[in-house]
C-alpha positions as CSV (number, residue, x, y, z in Angstrom):
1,X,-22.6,-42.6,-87.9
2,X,-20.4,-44.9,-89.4
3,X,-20.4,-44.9,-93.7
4,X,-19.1,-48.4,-93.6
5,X,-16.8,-47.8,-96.9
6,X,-19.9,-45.6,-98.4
7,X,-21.4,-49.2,-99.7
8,X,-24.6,-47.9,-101.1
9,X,-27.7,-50.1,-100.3
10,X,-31.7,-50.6,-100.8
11,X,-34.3,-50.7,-98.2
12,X,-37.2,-53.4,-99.0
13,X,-40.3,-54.5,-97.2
14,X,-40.2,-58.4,-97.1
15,X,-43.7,-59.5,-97.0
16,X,-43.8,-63.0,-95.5
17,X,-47.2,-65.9,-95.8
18,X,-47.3,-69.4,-95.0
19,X,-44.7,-70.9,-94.0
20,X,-42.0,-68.0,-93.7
21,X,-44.3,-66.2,-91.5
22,X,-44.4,-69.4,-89.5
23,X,-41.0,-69.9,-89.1
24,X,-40.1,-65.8,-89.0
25,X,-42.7,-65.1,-86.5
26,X,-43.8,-61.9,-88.0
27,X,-45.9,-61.0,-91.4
28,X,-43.2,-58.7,-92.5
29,X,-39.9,-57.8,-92.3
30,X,-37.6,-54.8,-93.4
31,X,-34.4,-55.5,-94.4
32,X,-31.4,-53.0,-95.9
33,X,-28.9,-54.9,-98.8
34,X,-25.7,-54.2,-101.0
35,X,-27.0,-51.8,-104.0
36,X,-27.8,-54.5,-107.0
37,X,-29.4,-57.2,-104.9
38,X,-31.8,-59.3,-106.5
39,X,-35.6,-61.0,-105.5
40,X,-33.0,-64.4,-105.0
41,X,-31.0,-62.4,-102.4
42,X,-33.9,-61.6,-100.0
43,X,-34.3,-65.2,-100.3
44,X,-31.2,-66.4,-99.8
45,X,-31.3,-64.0,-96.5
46,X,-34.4,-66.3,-94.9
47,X,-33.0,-69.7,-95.7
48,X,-29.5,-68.6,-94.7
49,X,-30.7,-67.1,-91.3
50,X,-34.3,-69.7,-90.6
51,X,-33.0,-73.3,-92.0
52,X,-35.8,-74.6,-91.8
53,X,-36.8,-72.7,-94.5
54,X,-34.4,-73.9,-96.7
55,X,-36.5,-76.6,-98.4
56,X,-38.5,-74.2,-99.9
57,X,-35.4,-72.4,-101.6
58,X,-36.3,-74.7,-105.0
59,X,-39.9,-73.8,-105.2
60,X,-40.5,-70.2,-103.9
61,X,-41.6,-67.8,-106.2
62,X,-40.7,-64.1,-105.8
63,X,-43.1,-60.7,-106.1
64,X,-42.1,-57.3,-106.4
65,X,-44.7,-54.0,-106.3
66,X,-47.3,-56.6,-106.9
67,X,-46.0,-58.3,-109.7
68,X,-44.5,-61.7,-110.4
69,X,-40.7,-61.7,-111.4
70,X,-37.9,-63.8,-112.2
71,X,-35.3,-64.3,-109.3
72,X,-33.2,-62.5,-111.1
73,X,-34.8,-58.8,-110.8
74,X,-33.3,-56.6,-109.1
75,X,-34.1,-54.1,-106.1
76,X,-34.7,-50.8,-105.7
77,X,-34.9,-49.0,-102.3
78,X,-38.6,-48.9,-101.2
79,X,-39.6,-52.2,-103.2
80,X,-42.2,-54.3,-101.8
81,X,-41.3,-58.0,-101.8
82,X,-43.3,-61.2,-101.7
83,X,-41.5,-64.6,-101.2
84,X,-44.7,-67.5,-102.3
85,X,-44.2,-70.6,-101.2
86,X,-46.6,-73.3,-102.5
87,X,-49.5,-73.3,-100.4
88,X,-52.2,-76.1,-100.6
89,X,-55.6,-76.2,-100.1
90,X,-58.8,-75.7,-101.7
């Protein structure tokens, strides 16, 4: 097992709706980042690695444990987090 320098990280559970689950294919996704990352980060992850999600990167909204937060906020190792896109309808 490799300690890759000892960089320390966070686990999260990316919950995906709407469109990201289109584009990602699954309803969630667990993903492992640098110790510090923020809400902003896991979304910078899906429109880096799914471009076609990119248009959404000015108008998603970000959810942690069940809570709205700013993009800012940042993770902890067994987080739940929520990426909302705009969703229409009625």
């Amino acid at each position: 097992m490799s300690d890759l320098g000892s960089t320390a990280t966070v686990k999260v559970t990316v919950k995906l709706f709407a469109a990201y689950q289109d584009v990602v294919g699954s309803p969630e996704l667990d993903l492992e980042l640098p110790a510090g990352s923020t809400a902003q980060q896991v979304g910078e992850y899906f429109w880096t690695h799914y471009p076609r999600l990119d248009s959404l990167k000015s108008i998603t909204h970000f959810g942690v444990n069940l809570d709205f937060v700013p993009a800012n906020t940042p993770l902890q190792s067994g987080d739940e987090v929520v990426l909302i896109p705009p969703v229409s309808g009625g």
